[in-house]
mmCIF file as Biopython writes it, N, C-alpha, C and O atoms, coordinates in Angstrom:
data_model
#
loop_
_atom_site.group_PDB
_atom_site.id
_atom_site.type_symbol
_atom_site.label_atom_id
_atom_site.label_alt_id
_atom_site.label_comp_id
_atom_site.label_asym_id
_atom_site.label_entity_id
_atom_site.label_seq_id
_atom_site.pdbx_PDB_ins_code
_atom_site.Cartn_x
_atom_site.Cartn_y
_atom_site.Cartn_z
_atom_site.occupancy
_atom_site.B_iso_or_equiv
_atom_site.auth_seq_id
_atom_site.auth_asym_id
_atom_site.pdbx_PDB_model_num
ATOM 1   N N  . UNK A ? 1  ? 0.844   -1.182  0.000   1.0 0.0 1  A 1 
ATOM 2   C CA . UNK A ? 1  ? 0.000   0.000   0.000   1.0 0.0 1  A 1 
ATOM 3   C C  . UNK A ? 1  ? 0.887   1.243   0.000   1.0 0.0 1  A 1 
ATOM 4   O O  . UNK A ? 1  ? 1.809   1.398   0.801   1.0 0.0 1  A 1 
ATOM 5   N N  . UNK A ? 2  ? 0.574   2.057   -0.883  1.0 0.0 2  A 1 
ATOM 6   C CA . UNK A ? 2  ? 1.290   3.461   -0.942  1.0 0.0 2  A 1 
ATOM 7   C C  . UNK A ? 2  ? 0.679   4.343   0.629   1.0 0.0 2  A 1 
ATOM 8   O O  . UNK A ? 2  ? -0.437  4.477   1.130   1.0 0.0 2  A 1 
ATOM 9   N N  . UNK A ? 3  ? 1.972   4.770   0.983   1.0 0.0 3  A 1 
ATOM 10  C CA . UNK A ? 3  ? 2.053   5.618   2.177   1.0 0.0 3  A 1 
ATOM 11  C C  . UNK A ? 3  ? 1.964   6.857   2.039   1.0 0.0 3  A 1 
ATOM 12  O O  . UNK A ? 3  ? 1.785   7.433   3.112   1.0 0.0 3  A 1 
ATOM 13  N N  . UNK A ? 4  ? 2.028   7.655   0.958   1.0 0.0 4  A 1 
ATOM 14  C CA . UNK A ? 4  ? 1.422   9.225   0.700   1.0 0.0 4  A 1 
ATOM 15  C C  . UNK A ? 4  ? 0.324   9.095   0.337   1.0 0.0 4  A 1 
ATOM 16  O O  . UNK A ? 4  ? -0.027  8.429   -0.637  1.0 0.0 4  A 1 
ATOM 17  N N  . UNK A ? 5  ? -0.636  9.948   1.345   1.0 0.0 5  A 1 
ATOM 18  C CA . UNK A ? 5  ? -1.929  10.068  1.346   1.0 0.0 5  A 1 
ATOM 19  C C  . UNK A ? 5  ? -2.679  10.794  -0.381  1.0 0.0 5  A 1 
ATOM 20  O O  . UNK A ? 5  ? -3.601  10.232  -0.972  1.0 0.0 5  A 1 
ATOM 21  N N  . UNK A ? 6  ? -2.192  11.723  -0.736  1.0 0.0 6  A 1 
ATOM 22  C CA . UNK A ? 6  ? -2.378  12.813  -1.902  1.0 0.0 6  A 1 
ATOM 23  C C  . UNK A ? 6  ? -2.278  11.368  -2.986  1.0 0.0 6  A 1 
ATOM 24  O O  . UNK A ? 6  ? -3.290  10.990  -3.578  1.0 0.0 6  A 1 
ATOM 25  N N  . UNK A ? 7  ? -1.525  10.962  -3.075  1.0 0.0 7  A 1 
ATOM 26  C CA . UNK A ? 7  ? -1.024  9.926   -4.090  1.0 0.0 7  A 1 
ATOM 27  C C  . UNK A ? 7  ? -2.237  8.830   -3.956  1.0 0.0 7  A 1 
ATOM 28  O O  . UNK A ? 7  ? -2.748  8.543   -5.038  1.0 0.0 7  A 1 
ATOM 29  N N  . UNK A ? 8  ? -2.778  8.175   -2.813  1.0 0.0 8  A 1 
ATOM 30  C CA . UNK A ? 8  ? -3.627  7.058   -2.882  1.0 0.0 8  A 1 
ATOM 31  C C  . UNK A ? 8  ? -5.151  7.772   -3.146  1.0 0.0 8  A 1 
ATOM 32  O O  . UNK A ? 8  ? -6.141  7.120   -3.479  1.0 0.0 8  A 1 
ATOM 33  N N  . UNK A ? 9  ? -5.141  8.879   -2.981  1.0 0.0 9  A 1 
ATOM 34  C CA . UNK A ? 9  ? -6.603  9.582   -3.335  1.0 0.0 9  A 1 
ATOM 35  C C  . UNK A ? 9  ? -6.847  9.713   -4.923  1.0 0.0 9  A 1 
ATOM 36  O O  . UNK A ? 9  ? -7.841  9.392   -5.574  1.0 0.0 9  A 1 
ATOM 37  N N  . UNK A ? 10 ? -5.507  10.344  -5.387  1.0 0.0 10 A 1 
ATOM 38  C CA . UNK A ? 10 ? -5.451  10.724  -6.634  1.0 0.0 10 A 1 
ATOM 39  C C  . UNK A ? 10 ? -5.867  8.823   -7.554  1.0 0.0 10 A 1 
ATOM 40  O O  . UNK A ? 10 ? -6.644  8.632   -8.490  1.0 0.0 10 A 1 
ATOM 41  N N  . UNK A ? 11 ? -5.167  7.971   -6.949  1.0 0.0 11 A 1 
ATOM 42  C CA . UNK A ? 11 ? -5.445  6.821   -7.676  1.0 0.0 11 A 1 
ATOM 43  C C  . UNK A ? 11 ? -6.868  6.393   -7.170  1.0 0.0 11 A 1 
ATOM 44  O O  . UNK A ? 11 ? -7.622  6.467   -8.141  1.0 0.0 11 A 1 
ATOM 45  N N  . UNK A ? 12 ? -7.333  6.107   -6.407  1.0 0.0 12 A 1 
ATOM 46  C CA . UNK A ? 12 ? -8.710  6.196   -6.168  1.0 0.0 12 A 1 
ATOM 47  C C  . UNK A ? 12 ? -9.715  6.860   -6.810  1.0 0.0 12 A 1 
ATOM 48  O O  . UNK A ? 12 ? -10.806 6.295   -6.895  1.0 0.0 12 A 1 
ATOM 49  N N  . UNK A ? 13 ? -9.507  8.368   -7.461  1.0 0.0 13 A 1 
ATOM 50  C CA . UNK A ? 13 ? -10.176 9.015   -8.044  1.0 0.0 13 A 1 
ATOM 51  C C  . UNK A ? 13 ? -10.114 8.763   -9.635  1.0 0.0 13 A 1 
ATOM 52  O O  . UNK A ? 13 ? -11.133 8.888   -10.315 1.0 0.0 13 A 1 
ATOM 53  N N  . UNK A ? 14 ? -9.016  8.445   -10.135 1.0 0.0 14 A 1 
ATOM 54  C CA . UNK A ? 14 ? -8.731  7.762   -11.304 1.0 0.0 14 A 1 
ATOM 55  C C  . UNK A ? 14 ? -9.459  6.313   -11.676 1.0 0.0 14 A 1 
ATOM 56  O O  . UNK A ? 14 ? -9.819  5.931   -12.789 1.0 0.0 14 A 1 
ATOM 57  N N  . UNK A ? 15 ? -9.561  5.630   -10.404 1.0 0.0 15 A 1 
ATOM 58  C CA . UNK A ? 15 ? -10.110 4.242   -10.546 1.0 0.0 15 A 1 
ATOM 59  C C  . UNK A ? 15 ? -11.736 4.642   -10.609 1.0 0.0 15 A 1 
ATOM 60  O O  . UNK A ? 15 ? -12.630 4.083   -11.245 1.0 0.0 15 A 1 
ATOM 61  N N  . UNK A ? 16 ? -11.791 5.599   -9.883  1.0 0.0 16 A 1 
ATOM 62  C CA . UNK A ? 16 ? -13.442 5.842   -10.149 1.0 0.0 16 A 1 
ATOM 63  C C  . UNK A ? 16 ? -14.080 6.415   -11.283 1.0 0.0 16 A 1 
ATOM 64  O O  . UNK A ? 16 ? -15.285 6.436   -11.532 1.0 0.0 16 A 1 
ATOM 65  N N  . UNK A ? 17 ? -12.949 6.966   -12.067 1.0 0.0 17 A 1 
ATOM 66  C CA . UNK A ? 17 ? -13.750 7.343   -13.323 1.0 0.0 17 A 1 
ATOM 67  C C  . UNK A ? 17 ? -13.648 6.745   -14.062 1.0 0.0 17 A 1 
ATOM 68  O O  . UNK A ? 17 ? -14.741 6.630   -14.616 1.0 0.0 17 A 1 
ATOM 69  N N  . UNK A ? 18 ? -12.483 5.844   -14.799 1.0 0.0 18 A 1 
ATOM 70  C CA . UNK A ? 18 ? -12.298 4.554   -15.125 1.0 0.0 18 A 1 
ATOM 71  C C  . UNK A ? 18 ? -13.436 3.745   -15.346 1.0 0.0 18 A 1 
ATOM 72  O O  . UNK A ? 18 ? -14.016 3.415   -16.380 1.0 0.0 18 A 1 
ATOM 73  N N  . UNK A ? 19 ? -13.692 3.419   -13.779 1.0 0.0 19 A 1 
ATOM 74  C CA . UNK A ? 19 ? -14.773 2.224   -13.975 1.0 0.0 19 A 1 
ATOM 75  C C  . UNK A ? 19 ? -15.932 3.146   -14.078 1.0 0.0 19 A 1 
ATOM 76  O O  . UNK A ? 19 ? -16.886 2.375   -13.979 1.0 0.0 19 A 1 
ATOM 77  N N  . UNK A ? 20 ? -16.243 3.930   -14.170 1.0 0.0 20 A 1 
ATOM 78  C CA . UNK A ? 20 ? -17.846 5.219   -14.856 1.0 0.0 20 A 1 
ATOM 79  C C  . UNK A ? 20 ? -17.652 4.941   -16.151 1.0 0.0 20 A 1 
ATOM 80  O O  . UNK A ? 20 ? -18.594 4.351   -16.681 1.0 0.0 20 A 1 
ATOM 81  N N  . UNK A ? 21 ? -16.510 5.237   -16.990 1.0 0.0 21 A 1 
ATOM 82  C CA . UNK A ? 21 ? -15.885 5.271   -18.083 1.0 0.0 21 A 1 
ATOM 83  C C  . UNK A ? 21 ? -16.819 3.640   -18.695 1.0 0.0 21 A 1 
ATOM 84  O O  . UNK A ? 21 ? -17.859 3.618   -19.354 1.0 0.0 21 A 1 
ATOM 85  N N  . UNK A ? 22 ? -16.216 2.746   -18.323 1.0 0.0 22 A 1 
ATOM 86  C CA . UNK A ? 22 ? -16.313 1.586   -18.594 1.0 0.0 22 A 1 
ATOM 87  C C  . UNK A ? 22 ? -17.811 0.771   -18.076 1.0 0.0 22 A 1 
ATOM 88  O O  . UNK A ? 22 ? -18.202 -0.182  -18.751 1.0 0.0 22 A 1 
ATOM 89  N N  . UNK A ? 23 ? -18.470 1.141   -17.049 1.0 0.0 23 A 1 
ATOM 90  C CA . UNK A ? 23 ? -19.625 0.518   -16.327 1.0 0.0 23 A 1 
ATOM 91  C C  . UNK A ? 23 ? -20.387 1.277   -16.556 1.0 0.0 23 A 1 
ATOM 92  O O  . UNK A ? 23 ? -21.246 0.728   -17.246 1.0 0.0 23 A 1 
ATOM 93  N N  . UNK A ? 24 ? -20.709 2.665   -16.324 1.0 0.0 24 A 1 
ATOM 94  C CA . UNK A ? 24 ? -21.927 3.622   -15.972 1.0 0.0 24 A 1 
ATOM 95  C C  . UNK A ? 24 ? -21.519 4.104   -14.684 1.0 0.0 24 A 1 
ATOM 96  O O  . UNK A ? 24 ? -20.390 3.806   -14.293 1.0 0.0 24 A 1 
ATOM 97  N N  . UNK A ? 25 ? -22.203 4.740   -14.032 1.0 0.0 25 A 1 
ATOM 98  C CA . UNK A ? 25 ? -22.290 5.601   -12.756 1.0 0.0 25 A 1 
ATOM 99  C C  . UNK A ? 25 ? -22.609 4.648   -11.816 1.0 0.0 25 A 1 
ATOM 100 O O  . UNK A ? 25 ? -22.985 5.122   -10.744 1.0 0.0 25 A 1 
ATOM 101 N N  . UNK A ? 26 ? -22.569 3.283   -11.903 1.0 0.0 26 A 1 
ATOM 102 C CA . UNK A ? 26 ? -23.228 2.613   -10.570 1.0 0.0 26 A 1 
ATOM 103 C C  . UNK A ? 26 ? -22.658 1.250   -11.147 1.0 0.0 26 A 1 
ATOM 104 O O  . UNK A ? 26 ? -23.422 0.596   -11.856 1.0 0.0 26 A 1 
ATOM 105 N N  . UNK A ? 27 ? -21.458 0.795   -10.918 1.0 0.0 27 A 1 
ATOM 106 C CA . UNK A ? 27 ? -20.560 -0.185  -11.308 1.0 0.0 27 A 1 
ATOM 107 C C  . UNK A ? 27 ? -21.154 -1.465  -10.122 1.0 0.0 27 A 1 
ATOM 108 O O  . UNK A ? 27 ? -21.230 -1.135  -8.938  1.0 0.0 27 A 1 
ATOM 109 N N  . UNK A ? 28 ? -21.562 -2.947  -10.558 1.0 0.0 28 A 1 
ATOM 110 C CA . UNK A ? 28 ? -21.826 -3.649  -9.997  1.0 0.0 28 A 1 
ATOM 111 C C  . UNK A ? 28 ? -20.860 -3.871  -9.206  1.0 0.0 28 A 1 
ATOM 112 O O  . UNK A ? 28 ? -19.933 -3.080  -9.378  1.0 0.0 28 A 1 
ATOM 113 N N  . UNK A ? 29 ? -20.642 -4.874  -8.147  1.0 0.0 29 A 1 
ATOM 114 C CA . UNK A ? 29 ? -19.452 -5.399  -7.554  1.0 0.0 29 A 1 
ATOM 115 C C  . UNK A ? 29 ? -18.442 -6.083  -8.850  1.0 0.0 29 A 1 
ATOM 116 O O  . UNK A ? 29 ? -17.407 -5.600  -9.308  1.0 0.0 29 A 1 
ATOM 117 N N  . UNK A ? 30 ? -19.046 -7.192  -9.191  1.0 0.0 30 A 1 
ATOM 118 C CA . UNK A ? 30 ? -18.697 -8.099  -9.982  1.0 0.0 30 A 1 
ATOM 119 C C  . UNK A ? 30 ? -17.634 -6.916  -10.983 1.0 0.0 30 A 1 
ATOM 120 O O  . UNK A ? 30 ? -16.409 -6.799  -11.009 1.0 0.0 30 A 1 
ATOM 121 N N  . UNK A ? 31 ? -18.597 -6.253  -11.643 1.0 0.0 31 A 1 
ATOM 122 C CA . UNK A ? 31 ? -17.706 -4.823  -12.438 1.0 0.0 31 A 1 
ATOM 123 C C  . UNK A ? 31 ? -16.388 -4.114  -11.830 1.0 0.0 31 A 1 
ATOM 124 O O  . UNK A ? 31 ? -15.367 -3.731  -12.402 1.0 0.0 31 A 1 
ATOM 125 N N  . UNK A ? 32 ? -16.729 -4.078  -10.601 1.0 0.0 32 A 1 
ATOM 126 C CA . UNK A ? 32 ? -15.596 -3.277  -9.893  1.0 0.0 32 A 1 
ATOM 127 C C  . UNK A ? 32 ? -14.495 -4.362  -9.700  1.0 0.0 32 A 1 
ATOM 128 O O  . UNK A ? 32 ? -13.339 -4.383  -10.125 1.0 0.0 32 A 1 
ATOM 129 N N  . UNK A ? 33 ? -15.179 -5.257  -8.939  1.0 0.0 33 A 1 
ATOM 130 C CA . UNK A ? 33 ? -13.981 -6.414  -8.891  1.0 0.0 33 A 1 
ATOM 131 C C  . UNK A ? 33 ? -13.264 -6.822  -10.565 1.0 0.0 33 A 1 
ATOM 132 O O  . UNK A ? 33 ? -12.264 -7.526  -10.703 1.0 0.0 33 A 1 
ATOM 133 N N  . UNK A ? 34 ? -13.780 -6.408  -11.319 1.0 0.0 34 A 1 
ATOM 134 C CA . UNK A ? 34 ? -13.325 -6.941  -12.731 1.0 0.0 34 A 1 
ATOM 135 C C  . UNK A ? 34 ? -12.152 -5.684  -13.174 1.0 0.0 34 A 1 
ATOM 136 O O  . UNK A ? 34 ? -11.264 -5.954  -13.983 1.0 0.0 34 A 1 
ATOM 137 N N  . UNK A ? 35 ? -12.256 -4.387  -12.586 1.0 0.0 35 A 1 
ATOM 138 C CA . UNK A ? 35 ? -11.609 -3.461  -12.791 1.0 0.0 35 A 1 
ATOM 139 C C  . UNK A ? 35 ? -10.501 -3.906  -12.226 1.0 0.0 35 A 1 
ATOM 140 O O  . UNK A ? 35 ? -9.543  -4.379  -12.837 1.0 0.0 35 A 1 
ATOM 141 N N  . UNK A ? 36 ? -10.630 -3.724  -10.661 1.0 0.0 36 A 1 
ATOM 142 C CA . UNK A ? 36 ? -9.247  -4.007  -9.567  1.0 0.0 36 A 1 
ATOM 143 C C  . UNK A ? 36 ? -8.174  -5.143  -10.324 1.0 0.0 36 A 1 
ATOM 144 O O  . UNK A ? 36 ? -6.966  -5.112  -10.555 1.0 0.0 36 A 1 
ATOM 145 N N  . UNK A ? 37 ? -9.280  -6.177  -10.588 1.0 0.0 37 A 1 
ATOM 146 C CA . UNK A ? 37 ? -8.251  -7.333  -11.419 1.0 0.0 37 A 1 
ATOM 147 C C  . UNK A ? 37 ? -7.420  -7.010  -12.504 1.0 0.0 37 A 1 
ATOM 148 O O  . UNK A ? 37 ? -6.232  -7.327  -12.555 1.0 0.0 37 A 1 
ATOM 149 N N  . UNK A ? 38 ? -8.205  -6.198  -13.632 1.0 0.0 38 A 1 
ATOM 150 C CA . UNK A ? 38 ? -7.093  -5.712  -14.963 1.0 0.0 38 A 1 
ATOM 151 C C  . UNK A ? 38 ? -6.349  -4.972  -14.727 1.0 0.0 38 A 1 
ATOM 152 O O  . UNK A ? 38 ? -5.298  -4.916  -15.366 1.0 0.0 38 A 1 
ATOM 153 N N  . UNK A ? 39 ? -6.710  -3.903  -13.440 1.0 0.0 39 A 1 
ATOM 154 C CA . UNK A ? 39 ? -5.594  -3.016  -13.431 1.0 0.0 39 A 1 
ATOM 155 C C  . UNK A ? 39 ? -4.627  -3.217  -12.733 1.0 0.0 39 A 1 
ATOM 156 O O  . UNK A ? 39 ? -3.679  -2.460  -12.944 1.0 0.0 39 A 1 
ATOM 157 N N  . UNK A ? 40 ? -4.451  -4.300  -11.623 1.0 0.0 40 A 1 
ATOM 158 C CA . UNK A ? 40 ? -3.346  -4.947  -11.416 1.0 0.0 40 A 1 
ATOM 159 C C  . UNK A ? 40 ? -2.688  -5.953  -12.180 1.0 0.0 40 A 1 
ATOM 160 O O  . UNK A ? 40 ? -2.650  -6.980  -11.502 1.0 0.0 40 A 1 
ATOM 161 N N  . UNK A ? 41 ? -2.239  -6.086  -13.113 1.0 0.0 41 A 1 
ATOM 162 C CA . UNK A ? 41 ? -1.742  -7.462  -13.827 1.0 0.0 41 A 1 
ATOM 163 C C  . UNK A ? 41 ? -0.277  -7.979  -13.287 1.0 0.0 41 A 1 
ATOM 164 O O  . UNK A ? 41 ? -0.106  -9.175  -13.524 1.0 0.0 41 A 1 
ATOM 165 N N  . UNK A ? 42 ? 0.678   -7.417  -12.699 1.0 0.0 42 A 1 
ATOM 166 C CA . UNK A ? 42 ? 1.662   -7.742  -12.422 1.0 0.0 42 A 1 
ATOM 167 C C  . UNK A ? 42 ? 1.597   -8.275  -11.666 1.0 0.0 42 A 1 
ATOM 168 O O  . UNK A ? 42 ? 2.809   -8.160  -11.479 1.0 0.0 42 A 1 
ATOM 169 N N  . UNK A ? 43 ? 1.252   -8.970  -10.755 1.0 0.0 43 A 1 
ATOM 170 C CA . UNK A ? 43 ? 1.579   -10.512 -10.444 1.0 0.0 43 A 1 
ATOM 171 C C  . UNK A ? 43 ? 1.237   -11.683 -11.287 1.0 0.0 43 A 1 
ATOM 172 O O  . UNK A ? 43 ? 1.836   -12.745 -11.458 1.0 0.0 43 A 1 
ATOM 173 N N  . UNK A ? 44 ? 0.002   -11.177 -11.824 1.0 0.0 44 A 1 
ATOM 174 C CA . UNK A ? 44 ? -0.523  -12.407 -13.075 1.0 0.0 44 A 1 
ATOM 175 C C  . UNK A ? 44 ? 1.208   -12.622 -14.128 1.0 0.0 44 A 1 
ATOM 176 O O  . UNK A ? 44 ? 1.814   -13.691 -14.199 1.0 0.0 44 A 1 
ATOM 177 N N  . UNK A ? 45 ? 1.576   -11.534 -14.692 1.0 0.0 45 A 1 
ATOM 178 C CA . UNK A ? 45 ? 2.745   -11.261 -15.311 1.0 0.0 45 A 1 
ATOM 179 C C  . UNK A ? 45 ? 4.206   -12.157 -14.616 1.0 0.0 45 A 1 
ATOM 180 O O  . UNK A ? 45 ? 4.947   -13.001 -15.119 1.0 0.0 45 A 1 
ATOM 181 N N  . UNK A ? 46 ? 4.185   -11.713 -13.682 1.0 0.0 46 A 1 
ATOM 182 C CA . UNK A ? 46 ? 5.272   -12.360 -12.810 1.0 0.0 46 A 1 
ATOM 183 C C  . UNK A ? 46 ? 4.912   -14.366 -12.535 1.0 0.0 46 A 1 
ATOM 184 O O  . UNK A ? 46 ? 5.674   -15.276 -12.208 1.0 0.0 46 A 1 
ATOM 185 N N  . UNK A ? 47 ? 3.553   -14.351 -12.833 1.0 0.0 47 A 1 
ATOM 186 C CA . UNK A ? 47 ? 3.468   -15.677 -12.373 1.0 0.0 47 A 1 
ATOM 187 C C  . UNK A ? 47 ? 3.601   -16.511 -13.933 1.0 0.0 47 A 1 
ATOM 188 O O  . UNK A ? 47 ? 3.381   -17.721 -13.993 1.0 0.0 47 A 1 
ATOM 189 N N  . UNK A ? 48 ? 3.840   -16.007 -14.702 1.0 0.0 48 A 1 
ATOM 190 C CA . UNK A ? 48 ? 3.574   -16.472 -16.168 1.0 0.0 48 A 1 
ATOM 191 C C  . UNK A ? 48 ? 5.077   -15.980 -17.340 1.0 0.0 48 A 1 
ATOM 192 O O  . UNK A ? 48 ? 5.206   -15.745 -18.541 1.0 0.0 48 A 1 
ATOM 193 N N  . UNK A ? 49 ? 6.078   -16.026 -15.995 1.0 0.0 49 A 1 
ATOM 194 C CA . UNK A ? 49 ? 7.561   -15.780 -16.793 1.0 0.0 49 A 1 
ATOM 195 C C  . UNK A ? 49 ? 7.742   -16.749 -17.882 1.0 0.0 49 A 1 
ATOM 196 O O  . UNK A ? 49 ? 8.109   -16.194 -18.918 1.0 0.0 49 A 1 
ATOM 197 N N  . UNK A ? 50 ? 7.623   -17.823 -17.962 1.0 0.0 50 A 1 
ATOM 198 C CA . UNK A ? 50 ? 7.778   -18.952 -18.567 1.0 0.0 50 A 1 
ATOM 199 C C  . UNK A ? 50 ? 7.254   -18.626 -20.045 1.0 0.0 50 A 1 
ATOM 200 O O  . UNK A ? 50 ? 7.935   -19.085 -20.961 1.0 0.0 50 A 1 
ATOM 201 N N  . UNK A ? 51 ? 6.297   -18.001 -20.320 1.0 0.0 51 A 1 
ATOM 202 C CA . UNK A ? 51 ? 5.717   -17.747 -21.647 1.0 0.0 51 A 1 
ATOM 203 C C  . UNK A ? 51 ? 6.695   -16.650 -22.227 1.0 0.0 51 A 1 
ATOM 204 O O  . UNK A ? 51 ? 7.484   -15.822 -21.772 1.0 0.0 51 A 1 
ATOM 205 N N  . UNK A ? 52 ? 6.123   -17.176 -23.785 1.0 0.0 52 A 1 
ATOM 206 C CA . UNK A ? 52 ? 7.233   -16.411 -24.893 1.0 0.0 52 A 1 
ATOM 207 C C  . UNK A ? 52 ? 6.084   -14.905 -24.328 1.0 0.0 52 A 1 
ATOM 208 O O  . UNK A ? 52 ? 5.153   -14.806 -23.529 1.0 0.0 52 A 1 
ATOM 209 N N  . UNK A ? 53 ? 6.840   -13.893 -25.308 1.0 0.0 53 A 1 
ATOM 210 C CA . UNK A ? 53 ? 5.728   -12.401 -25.755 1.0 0.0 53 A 1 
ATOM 211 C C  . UNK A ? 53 ? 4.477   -12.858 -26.083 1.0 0.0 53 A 1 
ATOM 212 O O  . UNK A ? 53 ? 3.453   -12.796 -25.403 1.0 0.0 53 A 1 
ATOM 213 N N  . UNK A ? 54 ? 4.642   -13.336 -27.207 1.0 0.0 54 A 1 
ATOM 214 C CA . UNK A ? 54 ? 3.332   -13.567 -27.922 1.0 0.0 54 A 1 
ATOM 215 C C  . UNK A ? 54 ? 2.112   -14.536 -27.357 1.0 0.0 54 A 1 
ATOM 216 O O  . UNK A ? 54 ? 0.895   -14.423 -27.504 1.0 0.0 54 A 1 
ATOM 217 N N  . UNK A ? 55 ? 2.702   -15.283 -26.829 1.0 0.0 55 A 1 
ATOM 218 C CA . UNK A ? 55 ? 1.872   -16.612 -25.644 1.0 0.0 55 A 1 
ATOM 219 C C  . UNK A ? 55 ? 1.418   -15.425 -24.026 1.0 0.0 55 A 1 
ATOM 220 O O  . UNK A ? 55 ? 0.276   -15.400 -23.569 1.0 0.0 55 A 1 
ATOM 221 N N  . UNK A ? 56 ? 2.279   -14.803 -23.588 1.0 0.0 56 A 1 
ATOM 222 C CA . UNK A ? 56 ? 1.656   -13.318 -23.003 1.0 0.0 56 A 1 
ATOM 223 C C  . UNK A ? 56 ? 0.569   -12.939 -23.084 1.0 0.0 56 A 1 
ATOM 224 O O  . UNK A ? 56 ? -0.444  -13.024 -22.390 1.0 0.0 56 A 1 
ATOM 225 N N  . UNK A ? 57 ? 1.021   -12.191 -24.640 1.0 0.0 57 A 1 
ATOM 226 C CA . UNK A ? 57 ? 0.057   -11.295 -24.943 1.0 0.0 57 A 1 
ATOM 227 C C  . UNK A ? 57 ? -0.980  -11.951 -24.987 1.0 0.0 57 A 1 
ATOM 228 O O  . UNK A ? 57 ? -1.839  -11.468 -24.249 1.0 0.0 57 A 1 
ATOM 229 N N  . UNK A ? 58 ? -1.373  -13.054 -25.649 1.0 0.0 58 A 1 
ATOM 230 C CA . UNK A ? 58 ? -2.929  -13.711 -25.671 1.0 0.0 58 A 1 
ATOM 231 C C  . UNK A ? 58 ? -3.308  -14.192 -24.471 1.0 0.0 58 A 1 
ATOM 232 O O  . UNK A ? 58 ? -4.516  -14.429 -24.493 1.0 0.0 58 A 1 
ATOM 233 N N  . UNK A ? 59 ? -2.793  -14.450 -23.399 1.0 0.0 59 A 1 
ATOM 234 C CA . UNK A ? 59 ? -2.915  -14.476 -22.606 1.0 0.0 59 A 1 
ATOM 235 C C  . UNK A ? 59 ? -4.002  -13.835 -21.860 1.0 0.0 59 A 1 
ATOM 236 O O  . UNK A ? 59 ? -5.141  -14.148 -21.515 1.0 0.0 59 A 1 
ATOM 237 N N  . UNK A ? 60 ? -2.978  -12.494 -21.700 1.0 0.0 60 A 1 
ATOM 238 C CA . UNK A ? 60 ? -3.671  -11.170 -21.655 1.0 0.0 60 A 1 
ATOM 239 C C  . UNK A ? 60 ? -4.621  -10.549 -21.871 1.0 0.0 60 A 1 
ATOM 240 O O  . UNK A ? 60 ? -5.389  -9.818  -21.246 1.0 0.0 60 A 1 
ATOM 241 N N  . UNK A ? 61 ? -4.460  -11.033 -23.158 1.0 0.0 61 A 1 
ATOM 242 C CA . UNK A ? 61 ? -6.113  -10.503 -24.404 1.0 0.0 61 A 1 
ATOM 243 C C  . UNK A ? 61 ? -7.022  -11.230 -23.865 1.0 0.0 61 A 1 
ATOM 244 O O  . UNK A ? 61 ? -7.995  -10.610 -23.435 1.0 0.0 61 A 1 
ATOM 245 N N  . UNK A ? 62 ? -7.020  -12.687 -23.713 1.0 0.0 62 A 1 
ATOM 246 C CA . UNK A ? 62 ? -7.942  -13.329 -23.309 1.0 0.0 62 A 1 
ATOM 247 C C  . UNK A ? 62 ? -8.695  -13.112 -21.840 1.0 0.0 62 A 1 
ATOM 248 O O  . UNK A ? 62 ? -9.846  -13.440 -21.551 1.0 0.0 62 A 1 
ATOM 249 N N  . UNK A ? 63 ? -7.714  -12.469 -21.008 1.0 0.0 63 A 1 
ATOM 250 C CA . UNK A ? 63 ? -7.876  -12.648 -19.744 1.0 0.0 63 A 1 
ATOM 251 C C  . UNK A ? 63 ? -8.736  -11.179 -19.740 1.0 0.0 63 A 1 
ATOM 252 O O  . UNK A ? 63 ? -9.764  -10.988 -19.090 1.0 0.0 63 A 1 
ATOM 253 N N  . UNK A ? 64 ? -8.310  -10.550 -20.300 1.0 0.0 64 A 1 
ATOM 254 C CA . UNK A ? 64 ? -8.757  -9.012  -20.551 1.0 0.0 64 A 1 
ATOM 255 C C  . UNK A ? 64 ? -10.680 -8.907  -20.984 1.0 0.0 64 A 1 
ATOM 256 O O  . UNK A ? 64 ? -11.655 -8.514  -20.344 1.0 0.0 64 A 1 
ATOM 257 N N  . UNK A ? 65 ? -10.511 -9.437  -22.263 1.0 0.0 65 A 1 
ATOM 258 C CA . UNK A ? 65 ? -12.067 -9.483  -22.434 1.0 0.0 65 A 1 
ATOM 259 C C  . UNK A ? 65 ? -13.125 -10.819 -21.677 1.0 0.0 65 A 1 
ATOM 260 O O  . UNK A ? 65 ? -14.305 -11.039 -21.951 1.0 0.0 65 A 1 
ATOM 261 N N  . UNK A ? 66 ? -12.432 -11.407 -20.884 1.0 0.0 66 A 1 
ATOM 262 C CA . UNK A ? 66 ? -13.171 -12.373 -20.029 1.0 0.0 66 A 1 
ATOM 263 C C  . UNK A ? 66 ? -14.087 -11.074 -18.811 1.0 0.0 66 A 1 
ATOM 264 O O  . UNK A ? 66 ? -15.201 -11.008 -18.291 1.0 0.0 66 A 1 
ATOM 265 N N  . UNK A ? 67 ? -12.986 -10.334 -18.814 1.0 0.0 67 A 1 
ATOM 266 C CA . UNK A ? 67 ? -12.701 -9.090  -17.497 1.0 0.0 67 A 1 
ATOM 267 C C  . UNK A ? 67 ? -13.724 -8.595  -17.550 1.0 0.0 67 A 1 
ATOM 268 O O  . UNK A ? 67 ? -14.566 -8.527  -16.654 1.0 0.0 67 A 1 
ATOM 269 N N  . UNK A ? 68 ? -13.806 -7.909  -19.348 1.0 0.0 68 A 1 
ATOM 270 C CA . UNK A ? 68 ? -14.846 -6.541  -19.794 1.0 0.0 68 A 1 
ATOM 271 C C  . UNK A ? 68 ? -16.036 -7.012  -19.966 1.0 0.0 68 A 1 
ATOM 272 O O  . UNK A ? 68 ? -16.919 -6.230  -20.318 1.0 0.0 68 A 1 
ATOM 273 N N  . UNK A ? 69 ? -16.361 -8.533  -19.736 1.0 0.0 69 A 1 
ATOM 274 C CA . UNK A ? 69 ? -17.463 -9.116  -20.460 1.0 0.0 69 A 1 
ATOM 275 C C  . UNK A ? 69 ? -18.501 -8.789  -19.123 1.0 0.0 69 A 1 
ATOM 276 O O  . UNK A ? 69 ? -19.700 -8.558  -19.283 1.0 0.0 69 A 1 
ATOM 277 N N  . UNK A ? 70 ? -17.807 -8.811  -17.732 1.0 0.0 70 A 1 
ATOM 278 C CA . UNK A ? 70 ? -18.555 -8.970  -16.605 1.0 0.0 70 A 1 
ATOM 279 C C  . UNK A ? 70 ? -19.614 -7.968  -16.337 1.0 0.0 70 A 1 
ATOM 280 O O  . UNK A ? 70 ? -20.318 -8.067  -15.332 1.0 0.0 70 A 1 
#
């Protein structure tokens, strides 16, 4: 967790328009939880060293519109 306060608001406020952006004004759980997930990918990344780029990227893609479908 980031320890400057100004800094965790500012990302909070970013995540909230984001998911407006993407959901509407009244983001289900399921929606929100689908946000938190894409926009963290780096551990998914870190757990999936083993793959070439391209085996990644679809990866990714796939994991991505599974995300947006919710």
């Amino acid at each position: 967790m980031r320890r400057n306060e100004r800094i965790n608001a500012e990302l909070a406020r970013l995540a909230t328009t984001a998911m407006r952006l993407l959901y509407g004004d009244e983001p289900t759980d399921d929606q929100r939880a689908a946000w938190f997930l894409a926009s963290d990918v780096g551990p998914v990344i870190a757990g999936l060293r083993h793959l070439t780029d391209d085996e990644l990227r679809e990866v990714l893609r796939r994991l991505c519109l599974r995300v947006l479908r919710v």
